[in-house]
N, CA, C and O atoms as a GROMACS GRO file, in nm:
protein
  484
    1UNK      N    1  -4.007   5.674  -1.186
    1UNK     CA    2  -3.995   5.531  -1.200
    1UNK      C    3  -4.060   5.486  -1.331
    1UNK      O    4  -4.159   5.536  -1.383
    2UNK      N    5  -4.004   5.405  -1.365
    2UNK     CA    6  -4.098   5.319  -1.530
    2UNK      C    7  -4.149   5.159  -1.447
    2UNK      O    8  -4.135   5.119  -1.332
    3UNK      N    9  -4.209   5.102  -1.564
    3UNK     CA   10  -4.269   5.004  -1.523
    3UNK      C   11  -4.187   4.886  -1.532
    3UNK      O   12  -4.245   4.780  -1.554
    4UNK      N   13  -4.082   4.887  -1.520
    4UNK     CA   14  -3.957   4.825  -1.540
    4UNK      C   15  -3.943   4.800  -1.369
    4UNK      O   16  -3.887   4.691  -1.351
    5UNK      N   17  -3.964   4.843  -1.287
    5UNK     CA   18  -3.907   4.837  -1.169
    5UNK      C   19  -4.041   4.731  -1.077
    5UNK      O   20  -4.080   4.750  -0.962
    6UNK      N   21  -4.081   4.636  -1.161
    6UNK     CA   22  -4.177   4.497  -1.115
    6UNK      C   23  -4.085   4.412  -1.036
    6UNK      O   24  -3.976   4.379  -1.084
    7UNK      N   25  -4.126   4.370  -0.907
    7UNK     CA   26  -4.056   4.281  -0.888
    7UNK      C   27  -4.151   4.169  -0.788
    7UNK      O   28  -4.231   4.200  -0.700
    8UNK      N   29  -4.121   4.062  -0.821
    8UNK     CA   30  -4.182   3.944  -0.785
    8UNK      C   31  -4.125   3.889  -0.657
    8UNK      O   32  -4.007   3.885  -0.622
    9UNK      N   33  -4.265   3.834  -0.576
    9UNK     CA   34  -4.199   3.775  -0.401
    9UNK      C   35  -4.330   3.735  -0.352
    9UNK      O   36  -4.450   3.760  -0.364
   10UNK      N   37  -4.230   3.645  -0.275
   10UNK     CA   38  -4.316   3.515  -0.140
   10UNK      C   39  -4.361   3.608  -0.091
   10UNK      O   40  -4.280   3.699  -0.106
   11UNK      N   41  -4.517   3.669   0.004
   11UNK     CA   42  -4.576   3.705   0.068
   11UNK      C   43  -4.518   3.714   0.200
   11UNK      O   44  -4.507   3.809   0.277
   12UNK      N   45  -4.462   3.512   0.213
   12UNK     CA   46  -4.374   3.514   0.372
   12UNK      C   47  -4.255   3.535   0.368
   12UNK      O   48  -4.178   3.496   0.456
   13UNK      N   49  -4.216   3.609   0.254
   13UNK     CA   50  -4.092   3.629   0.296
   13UNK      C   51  -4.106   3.832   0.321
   13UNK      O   52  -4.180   3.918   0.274
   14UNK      N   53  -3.997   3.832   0.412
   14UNK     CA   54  -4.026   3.978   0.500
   14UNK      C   55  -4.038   4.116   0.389
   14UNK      O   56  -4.022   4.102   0.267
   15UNK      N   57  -4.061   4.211   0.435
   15UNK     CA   58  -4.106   4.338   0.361
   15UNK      C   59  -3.969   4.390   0.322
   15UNK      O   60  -3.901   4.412   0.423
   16UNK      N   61  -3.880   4.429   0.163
   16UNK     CA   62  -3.779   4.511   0.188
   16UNK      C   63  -3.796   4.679   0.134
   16UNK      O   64  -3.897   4.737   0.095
   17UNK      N   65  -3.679   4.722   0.148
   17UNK     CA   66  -3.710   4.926   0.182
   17UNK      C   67  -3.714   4.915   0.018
   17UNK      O   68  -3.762   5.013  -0.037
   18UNK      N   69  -3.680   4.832  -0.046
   18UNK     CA   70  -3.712   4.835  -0.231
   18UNK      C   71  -3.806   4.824  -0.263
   18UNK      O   72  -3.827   4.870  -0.376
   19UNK      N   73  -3.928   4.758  -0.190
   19UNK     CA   74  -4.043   4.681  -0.241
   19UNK      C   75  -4.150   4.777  -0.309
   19UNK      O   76  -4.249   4.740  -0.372
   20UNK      N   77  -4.114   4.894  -0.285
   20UNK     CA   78  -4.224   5.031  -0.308
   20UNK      C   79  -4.342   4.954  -0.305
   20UNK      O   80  -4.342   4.869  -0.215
   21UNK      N   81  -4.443   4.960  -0.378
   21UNK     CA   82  -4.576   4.908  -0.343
   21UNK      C   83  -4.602   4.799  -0.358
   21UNK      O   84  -4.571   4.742  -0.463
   22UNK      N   85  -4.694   4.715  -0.221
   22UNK     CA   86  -4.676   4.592  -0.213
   22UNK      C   87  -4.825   4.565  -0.285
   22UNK      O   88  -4.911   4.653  -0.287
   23UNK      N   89  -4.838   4.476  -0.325
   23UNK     CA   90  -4.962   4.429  -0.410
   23UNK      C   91  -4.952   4.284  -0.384
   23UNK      O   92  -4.841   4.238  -0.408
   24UNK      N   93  -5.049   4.195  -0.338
   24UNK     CA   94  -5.099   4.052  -0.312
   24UNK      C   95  -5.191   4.019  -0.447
   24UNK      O   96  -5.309   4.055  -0.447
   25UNK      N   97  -5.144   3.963  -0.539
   25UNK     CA   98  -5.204   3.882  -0.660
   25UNK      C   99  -5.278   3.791  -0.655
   25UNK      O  100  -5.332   3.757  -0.761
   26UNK      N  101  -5.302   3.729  -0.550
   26UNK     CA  102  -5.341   3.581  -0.519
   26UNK      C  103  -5.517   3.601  -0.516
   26UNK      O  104  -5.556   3.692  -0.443
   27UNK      N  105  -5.626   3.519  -0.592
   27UNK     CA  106  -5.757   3.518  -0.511
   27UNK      C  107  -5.733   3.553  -0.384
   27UNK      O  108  -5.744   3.657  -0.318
   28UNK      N  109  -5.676   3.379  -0.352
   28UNK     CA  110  -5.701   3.351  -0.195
   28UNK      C  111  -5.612   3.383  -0.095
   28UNK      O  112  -5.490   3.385  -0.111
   29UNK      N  113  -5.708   3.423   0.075
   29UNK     CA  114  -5.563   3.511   0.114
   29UNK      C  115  -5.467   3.369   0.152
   29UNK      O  116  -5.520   3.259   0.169
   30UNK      N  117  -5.338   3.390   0.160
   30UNK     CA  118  -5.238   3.295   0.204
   30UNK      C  119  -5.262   3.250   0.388
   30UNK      O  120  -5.300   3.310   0.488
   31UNK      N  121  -5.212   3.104   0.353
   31UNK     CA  122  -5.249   3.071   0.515
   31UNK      C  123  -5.109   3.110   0.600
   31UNK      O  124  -4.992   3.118   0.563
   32UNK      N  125  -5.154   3.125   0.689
   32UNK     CA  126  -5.046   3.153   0.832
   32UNK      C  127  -5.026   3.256   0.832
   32UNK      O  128  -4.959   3.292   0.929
   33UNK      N  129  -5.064   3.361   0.736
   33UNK     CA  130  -5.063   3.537   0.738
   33UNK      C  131  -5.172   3.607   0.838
   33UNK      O  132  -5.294   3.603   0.840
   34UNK      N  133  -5.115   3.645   0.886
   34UNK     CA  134  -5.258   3.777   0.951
   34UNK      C  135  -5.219   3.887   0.893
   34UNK      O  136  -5.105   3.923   0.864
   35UNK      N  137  -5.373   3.967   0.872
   35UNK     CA  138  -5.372   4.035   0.724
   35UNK      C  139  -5.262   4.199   0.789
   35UNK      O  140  -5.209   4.283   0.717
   36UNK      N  141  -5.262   4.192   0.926
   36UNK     CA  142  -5.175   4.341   1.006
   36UNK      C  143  -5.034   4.320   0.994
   36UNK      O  144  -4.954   4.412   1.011
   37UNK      N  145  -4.980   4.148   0.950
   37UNK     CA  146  -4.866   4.144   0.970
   37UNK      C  147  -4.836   4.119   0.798
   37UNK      O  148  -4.733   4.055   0.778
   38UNK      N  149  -4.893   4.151   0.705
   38UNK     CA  150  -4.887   4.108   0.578
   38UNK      C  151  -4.774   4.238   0.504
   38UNK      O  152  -4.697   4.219   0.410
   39UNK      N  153  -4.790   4.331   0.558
   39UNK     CA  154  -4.684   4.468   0.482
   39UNK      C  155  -4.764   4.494   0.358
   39UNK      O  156  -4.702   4.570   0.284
   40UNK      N  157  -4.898   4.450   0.303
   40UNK     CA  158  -4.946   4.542   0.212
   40UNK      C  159  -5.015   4.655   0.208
   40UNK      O  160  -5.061   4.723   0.300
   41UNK      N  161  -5.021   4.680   0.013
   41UNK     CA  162  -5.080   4.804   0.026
   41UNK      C  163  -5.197   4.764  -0.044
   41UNK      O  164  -5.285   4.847  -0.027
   42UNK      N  165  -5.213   4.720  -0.077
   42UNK     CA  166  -5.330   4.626  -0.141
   42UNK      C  167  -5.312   4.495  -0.166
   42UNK      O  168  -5.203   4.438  -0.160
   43UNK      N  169  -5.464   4.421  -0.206
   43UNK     CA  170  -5.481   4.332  -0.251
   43UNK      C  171  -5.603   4.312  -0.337
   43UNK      O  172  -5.722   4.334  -0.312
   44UNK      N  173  -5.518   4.245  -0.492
   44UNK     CA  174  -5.598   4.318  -0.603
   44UNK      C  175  -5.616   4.137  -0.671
   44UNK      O  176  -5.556   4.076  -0.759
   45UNK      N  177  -5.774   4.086  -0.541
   45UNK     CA  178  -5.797   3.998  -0.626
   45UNK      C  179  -5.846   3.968  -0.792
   45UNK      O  180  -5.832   3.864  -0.856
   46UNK      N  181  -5.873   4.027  -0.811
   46UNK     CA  182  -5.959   4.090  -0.953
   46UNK      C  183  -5.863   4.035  -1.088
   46UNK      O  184  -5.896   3.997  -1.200
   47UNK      N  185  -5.719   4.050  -1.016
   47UNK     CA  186  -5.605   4.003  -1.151
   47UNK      C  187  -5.534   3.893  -1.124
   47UNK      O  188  -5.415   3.880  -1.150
   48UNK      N  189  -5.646   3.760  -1.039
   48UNK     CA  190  -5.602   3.657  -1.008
   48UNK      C  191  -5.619   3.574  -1.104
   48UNK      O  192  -5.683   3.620  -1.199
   49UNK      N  193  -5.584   3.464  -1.114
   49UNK     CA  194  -5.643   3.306  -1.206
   49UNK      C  195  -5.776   3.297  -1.152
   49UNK      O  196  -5.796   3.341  -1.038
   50UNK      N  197  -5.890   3.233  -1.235
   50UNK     CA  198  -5.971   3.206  -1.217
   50UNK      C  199  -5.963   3.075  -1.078
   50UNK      O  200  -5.862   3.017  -1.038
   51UNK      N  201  -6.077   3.061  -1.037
   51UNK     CA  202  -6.048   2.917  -0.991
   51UNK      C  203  -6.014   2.817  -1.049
   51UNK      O  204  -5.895   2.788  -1.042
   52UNK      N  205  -6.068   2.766  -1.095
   52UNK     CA  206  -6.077   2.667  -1.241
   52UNK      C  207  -5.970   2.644  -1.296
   52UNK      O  208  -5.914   2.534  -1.304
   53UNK      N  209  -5.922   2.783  -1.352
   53UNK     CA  210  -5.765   2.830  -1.414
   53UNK      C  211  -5.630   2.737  -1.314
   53UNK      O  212  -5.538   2.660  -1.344
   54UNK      N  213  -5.701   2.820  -1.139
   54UNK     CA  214  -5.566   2.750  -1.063
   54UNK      C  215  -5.561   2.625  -1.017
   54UNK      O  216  -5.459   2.590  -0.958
   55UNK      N  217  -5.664   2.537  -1.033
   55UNK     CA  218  -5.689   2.449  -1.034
   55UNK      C  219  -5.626   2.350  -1.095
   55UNK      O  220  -5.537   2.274  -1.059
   56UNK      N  221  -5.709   2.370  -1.231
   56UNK     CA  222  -5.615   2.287  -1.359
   56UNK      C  223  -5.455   2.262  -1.310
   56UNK      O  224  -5.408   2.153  -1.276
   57UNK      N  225  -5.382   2.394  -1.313
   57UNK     CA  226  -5.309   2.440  -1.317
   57UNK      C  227  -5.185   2.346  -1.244
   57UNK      O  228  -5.076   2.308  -1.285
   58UNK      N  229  -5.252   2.330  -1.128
   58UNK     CA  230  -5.167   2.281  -0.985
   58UNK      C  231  -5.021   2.306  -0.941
   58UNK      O  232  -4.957   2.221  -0.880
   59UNK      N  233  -4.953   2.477  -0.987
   59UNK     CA  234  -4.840   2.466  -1.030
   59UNK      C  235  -4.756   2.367  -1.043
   59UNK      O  236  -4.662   2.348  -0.966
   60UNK      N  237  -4.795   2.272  -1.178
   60UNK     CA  238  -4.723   2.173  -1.206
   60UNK      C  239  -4.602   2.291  -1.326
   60UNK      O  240  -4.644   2.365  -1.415
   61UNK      N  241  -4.519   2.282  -1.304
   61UNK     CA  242  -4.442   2.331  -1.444
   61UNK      C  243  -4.399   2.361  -1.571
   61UNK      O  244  -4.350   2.453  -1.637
   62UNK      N  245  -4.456   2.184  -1.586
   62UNK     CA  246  -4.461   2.164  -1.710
   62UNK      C  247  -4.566   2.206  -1.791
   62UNK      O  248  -4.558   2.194  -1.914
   63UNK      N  249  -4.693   2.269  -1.724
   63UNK     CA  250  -4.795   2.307  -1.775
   63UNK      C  251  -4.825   2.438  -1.786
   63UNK      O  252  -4.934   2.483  -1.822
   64UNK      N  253  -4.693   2.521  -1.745
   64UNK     CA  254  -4.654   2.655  -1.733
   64UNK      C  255  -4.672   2.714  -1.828
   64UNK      O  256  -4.693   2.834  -1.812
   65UNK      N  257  -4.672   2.658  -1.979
   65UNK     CA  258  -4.684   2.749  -2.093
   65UNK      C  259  -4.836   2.765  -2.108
   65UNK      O  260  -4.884   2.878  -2.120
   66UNK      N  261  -4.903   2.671  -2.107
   66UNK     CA  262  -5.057   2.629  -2.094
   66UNK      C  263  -5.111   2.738  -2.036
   66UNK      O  264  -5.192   2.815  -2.088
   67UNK      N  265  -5.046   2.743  -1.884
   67UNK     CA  266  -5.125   2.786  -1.799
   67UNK      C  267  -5.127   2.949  -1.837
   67UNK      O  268  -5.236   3.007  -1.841
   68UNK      N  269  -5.014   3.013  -1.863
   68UNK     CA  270  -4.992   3.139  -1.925
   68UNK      C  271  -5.104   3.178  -2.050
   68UNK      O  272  -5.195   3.261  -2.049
   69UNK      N  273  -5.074   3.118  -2.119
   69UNK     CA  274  -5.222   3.164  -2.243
   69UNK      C  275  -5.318   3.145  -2.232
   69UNK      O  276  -5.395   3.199  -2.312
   70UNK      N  277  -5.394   3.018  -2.082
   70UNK     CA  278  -5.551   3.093  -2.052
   70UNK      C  279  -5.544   3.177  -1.966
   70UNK      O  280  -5.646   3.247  -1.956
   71UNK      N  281  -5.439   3.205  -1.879
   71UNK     CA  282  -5.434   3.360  -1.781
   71UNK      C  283  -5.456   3.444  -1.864
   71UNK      O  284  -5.553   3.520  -1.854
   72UNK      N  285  -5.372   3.449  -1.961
   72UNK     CA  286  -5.365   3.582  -2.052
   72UNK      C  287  -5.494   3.584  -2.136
   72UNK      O  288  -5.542   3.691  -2.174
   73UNK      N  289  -5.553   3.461  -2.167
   73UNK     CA  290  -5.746   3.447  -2.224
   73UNK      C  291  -5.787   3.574  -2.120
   73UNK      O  292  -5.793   3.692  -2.154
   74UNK      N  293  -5.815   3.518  -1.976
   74UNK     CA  294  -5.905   3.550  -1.872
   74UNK      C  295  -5.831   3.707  -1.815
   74UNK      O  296  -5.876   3.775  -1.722
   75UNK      N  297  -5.736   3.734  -1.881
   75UNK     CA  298  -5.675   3.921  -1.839
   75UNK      C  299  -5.780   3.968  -1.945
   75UNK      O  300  -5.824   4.083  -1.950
   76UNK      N  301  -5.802   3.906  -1.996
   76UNK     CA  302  -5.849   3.998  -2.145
   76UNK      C  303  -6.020   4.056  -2.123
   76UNK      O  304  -6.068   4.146  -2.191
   77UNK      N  305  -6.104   3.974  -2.001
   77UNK     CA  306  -6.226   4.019  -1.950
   77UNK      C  307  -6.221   4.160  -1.902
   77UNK      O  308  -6.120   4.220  -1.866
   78UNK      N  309  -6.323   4.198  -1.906
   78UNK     CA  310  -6.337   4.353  -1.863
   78UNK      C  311  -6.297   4.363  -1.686
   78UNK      O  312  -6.248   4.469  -1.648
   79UNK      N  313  -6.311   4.295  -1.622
   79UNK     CA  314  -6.312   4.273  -1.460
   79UNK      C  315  -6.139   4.256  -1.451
   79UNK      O  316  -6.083   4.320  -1.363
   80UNK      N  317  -6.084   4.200  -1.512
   80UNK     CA  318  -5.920   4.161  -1.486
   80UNK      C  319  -5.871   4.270  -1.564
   80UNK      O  320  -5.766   4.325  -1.533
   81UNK      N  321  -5.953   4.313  -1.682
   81UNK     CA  322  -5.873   4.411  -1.740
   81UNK      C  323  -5.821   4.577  -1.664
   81UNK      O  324  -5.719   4.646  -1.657
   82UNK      N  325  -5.975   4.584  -1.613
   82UNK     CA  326  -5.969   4.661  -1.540
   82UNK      C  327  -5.822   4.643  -1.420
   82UNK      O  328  -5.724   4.715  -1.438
   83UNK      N  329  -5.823   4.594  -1.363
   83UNK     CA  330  -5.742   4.514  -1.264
   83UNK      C  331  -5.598   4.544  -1.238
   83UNK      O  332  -5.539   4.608  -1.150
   84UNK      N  333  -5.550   4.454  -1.378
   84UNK     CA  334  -5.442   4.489  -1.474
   84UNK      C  335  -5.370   4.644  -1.511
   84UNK      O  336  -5.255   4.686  -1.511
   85UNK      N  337  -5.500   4.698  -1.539
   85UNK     CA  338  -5.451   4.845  -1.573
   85UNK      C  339  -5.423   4.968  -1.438
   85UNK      O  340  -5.347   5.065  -1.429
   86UNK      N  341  -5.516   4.914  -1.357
   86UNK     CA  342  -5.475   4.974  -1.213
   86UNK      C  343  -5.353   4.898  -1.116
   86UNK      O  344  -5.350   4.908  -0.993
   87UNK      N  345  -5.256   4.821  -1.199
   87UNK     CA  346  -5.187   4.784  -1.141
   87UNK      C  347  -5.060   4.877  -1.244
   87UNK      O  348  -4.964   4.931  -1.190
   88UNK      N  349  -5.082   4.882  -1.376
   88UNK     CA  350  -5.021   4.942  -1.459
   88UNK      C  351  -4.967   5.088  -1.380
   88UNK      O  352  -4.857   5.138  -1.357
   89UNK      N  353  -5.138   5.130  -1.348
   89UNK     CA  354  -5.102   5.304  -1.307
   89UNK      C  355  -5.001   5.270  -1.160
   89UNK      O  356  -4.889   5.319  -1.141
   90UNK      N  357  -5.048   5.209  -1.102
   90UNK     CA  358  -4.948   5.194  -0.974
   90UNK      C  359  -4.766   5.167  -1.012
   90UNK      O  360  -4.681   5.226  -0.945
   91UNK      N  361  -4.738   5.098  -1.094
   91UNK     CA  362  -4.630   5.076  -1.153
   91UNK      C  363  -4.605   5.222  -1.197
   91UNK      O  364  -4.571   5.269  -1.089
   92UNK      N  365  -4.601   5.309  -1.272
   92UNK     CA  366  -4.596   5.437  -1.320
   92UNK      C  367  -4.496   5.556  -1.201
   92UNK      O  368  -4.409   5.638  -1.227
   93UNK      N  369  -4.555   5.518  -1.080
   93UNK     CA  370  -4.534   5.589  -0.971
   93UNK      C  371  -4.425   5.587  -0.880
   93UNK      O  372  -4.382   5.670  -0.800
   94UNK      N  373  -4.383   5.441  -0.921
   94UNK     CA  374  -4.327   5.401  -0.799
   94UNK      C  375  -4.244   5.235  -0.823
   94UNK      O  376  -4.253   5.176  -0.930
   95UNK      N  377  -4.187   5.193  -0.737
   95UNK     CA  378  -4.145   5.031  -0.765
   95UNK      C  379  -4.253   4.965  -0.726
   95UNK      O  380  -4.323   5.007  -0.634
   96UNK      N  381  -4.278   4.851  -0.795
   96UNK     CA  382  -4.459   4.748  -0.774
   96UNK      C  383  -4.345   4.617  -0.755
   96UNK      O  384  -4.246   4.587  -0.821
   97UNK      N  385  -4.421   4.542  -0.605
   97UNK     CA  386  -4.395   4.438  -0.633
   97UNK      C  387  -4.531   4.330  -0.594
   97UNK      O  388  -4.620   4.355  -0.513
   98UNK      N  389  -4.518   4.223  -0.666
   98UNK     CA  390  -4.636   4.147  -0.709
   98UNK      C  391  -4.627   4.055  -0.589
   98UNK      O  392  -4.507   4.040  -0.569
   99UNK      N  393  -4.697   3.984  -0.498
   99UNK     CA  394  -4.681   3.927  -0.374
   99UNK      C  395  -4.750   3.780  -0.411
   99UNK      O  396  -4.821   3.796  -0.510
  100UNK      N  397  -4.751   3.648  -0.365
  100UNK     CA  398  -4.802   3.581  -0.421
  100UNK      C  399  -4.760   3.450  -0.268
  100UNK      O  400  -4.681   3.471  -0.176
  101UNK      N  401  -4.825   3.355  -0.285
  101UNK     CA  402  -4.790   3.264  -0.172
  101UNK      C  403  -4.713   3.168  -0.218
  101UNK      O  404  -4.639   3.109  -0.139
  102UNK      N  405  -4.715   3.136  -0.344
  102UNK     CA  406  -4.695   3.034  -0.422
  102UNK      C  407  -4.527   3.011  -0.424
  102UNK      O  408  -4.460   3.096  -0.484
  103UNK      N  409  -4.456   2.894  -0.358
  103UNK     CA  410  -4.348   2.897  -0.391
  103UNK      C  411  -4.270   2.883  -0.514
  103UNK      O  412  -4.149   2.899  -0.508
  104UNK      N  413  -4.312   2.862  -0.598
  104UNK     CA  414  -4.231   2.878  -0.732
  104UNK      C  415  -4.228   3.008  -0.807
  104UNK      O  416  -4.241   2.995  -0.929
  105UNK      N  417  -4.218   3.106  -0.770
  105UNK     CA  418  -4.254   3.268  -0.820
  105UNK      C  419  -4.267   3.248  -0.924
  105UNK      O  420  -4.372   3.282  -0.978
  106UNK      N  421  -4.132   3.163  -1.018
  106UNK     CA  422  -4.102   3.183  -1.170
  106UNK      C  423  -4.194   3.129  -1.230
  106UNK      O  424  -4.172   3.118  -1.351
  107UNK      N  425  -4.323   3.076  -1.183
  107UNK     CA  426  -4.409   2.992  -1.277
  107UNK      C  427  -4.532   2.972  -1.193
  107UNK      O  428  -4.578   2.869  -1.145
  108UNK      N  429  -4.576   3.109  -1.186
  108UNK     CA  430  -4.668   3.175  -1.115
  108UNK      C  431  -4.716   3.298  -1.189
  108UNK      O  432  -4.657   3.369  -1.271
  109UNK      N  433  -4.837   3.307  -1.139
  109UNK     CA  434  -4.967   3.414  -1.224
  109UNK      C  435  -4.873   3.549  -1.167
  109UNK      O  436  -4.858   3.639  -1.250
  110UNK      N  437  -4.835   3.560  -1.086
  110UNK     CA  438  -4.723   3.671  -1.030
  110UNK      C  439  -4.626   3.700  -1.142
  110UNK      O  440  -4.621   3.819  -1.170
  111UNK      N  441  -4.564   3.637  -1.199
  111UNK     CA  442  -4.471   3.571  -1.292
  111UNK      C  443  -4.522   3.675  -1.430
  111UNK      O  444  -4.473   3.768  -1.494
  112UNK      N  445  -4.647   3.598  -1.430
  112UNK     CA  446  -4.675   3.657  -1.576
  112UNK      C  447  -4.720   3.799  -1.583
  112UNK      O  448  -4.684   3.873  -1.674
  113UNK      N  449  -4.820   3.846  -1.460
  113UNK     CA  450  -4.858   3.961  -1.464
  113UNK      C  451  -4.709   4.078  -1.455
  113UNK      O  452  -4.719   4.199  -1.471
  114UNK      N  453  -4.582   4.007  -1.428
  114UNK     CA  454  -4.491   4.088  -1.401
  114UNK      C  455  -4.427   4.134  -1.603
  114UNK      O  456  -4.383   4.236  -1.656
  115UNK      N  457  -4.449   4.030  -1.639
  115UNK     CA  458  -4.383   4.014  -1.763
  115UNK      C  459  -4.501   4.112  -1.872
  115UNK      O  460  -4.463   4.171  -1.973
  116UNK      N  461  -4.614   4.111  -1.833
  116UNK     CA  462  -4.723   4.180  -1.889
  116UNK      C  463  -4.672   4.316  -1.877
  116UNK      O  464  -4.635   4.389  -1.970
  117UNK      N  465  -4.674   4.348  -1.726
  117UNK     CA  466  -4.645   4.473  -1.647
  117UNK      C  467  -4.540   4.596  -1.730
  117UNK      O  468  -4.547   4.719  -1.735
  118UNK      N  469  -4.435   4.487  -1.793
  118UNK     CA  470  -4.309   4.522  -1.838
  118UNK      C  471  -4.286   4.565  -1.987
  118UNK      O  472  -4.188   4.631  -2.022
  119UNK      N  473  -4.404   4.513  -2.090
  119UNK     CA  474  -4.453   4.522  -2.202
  119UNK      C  475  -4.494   4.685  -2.236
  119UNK      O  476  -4.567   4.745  -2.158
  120UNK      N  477  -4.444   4.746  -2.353
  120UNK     CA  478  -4.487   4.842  -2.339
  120UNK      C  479  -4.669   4.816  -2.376
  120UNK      O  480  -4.717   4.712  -2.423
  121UNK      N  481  -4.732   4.920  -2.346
  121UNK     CA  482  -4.889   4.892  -2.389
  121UNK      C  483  -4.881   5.008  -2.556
  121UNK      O  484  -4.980   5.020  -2.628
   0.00000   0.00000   0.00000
């Protein structure tokens, strides 16, 4: 597999036989989930938005470009970097998909870490 095979999804929406490894992006866990009925294989708060970050943020849309270049500030810490790159090696292996609660996928920290993901390094 290459790292080409990222793919982005609602948490509530169900597990498919494509999803190869499930990864939850989010800080916080999502409400109405129980963590047995979640289908992951991790959850890698570490390569979330800051608080602050998701805050600001409020997935408003229009602030989508904004919000992308201080994510990508705050990937650049040693703690997210780390993060980031163990999401890299997981990608390497297998299909990664990025899990997130947030209904707008396309303009979501999910979003970007997928587009990162896809970059050669």
């Amino acid at each position: 597999m290459t790292r080409r095979d990222i793919r982005v999804r609602r948490i509530y929406d169900p597990a498919e036989a494509g999803d190869g490894i499930r990864v939850l992006v989010d800080r916080v866990w999502p409400r109405g989930i129980r963590k047995e009925a979640a289908a992951l294989d991790e959850w890698v708060k570490d390569v979330a938005p800051s608080t602050e970050l998701r805050k600001w943020y409020g997935h408003v849309p229009e602030k989508f470009a904004q919000f992308e270049a201080r994510y990508r500030d705050e990937l650049a810490t040693p703690v997210a970097r780390t993060a980031l790159d163990h999401l890299r090696t997981l990608a390497e292996d297998d299909a990664l998909t990025l899990l997130t609660a947030t209904r707008d996928v396309d303009h979501s920290q999910a979003a970007v870490l997928a587009t990162l993901l896809r970059e050669p390094r």
